[in-house]
C-alpha positions in Angstrom: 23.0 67.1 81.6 20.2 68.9 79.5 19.8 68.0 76.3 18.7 71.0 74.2 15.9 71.2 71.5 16.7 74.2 70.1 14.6 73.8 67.2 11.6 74.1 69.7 12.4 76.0 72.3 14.3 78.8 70.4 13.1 78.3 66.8 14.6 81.4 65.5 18.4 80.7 66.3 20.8 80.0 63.8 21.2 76.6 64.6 17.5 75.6 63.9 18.0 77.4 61.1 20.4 74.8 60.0 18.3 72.0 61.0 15.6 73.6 59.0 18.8 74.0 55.5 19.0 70.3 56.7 15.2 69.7 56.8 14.9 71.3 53.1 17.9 69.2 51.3 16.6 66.0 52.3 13.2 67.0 51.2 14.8 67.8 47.7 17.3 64.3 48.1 13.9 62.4 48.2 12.1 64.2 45.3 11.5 61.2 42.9 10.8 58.9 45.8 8.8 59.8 48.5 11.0 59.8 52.0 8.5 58.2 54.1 11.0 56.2 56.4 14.8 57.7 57.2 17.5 56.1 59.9 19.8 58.7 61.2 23.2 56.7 62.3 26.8 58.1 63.1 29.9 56.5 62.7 30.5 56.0 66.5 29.7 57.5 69.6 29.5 60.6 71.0 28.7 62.8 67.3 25.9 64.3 68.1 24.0 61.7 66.5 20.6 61.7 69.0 20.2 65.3 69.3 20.6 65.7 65.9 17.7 63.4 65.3 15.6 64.8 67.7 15.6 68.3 66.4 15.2 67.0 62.8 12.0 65.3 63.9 10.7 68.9 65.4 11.8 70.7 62.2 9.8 67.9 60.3 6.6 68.5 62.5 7.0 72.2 62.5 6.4 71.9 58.9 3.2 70.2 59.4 4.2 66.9 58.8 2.8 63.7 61.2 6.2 63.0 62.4 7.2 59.7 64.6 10.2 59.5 66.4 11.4 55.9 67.4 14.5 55.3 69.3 16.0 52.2 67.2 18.6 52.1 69.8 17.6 49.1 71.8 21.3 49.0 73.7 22.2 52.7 75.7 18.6 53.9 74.4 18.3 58.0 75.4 15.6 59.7 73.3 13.0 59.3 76.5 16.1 61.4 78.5 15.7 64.1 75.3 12.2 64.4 75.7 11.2 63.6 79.3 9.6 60.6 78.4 9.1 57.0 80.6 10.4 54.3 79.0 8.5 51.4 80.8 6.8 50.2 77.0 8.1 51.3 73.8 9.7 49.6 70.6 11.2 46.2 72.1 7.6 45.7 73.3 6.5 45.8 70.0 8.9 44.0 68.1 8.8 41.2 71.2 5.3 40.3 70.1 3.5 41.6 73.2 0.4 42.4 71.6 1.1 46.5 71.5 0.0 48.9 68.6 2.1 51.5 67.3 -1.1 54.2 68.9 -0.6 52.4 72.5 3.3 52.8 72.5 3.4 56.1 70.9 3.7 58.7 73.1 2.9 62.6 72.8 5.3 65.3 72.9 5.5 69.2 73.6 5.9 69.6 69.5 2.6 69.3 68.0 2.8 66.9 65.3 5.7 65.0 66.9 4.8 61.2 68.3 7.7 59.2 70.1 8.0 55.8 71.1 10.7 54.8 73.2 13.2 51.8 73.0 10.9 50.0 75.9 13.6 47.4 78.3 16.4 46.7 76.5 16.2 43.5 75.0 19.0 41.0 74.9 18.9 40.3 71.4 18.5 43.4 69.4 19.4 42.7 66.2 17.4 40.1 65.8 14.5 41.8 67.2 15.1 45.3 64.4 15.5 42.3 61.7 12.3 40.7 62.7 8.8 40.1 60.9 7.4 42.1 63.7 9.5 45.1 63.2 8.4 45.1 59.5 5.0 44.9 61.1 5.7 48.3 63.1 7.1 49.8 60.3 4.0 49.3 58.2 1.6 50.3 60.9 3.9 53.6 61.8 4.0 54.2 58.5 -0.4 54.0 58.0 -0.6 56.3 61.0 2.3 59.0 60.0 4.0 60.9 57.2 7.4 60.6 58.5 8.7 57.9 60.8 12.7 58.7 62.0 14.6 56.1 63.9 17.3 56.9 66.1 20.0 53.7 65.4 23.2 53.0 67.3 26.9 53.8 65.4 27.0 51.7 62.7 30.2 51.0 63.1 30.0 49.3 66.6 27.4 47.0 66.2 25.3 45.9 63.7 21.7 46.8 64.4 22.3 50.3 62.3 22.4 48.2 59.1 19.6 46.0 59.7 17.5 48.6 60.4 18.5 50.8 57.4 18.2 48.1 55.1 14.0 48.3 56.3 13.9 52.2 55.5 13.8 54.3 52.2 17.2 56.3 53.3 19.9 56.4 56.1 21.4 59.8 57.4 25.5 59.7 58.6 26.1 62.0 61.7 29.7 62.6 61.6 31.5 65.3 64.6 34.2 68.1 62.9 37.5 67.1 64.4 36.4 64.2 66.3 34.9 61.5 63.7 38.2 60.3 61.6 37.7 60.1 57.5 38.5 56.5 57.3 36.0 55.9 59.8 33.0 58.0 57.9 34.0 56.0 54.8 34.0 53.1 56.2 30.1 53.7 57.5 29.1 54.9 54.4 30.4 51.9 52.7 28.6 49.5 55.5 25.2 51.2 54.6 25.7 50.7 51.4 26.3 47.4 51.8 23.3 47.0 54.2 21.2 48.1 50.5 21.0 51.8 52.0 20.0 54.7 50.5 22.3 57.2 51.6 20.9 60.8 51.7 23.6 62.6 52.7 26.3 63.7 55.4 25.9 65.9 58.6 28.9 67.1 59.6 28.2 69.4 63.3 30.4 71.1 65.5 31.3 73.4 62.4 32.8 76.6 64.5 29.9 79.5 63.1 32.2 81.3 61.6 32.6 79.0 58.8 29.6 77.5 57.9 27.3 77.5 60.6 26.9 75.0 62.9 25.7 71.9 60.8 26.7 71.2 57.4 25.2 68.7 55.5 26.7 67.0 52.2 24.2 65.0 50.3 25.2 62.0 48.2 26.0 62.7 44.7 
């Protein structure tokens, strides 16, 4: 199935529009402290949660921003699906100690401004690898080389990787689906980030029917 980047390929819809409402709340949410690392998580699967990221990271580099795009999800990884992208060397290379930069994983993309790196093989311990000196290492080095680094994490609420690697970035972004994600179950994420010392920026609640509020609706944390 294609996955659609809307924000790029039809930048004038109403849903990037909404990406862009999205792009412009977080950029106030981070206005006494500079957002230069964010985690985008859901409560489980299926929300929406990857594409989500993915067309946040275009918004970002459409407004001029250095943008990197990691997929933090070292177990059913699928931003190299999104994009198009091989996924023979990416993260888990990294954070394995293989020797790789951030510049010799990161790969280019039809956005300008807009770098991914991959999940690379799935690891059998990634938890410990996202808690890792090494991923502090990539962090800091992403962070040198870009203005905005974005990780794509698993649910938080099925494993724990999400938490680990929020804990490592100045804010975490819930993806939650209208009629689908349950209350108890978006509180009980929030609660688990908060827990994991997460900065919580705010809500995105998609699958809104247009007619209400658009497609995307984001609640930021007051």
């Amino acid at each position: 199935m294609k996955r659609t980047l809307i924000a790029h390929e039809n930048p004038r819809s109403p849903i990037s529009e909404q990406y862009r409402t999205i792009r412009t709340n977080l950029d106030f949410a981070s206005v006494d402290s500079k957002l230069h690392t964010m985690t985008v998580t859901s409560a489980g699967p299926s929300e929406g949660k990857s594409l989500t990221t993915a067309n946040l990271a275009i918004v970002f580099a459409q407004q001029g921003k250095r943008v990197l795009l990691v997929d933090g999800d070292l177990r059913k990884p699928t931003v190299h699906y999104t994009f198009r992208l091989d996924n023979v060397s990416g993260l888990s290379n990294y954070v394995a100690g293989h020797g790789d930069t951030v510049r010799e994983i990161a790969q280019p993309t039809q956005v300008d401004g807009l770098d991914i790196v991959t999940s690379g093989p799935i690891p059998p311990n990634p938890s410990e690898l996202l808690g890792s000196a090494r991923m502090e290492a990539f962090i800091d080095e992403a962070k040198q080389k870009y203005d905005l680094v974005i990780f794509d994490s698993p649910p938080v609420l099925a494993v724990t990787d999400s938490q680990v690697l929020t804990s490592q970035t100045d804010g975490a972004l819930l993806v939650v689906r209208n009629k689908k994600t349950e209350k108890e179950a978006a509180n009980r994420s929030k609660e688990l980030l908060e827990q994991a010392k997460a900065k919580v920026l705010g809500i995105v609640l998609n699958d809104v029917p247009q007619k209400e509020s658009g497609y995307y609706a984001y609640y930021g944390n007051r």
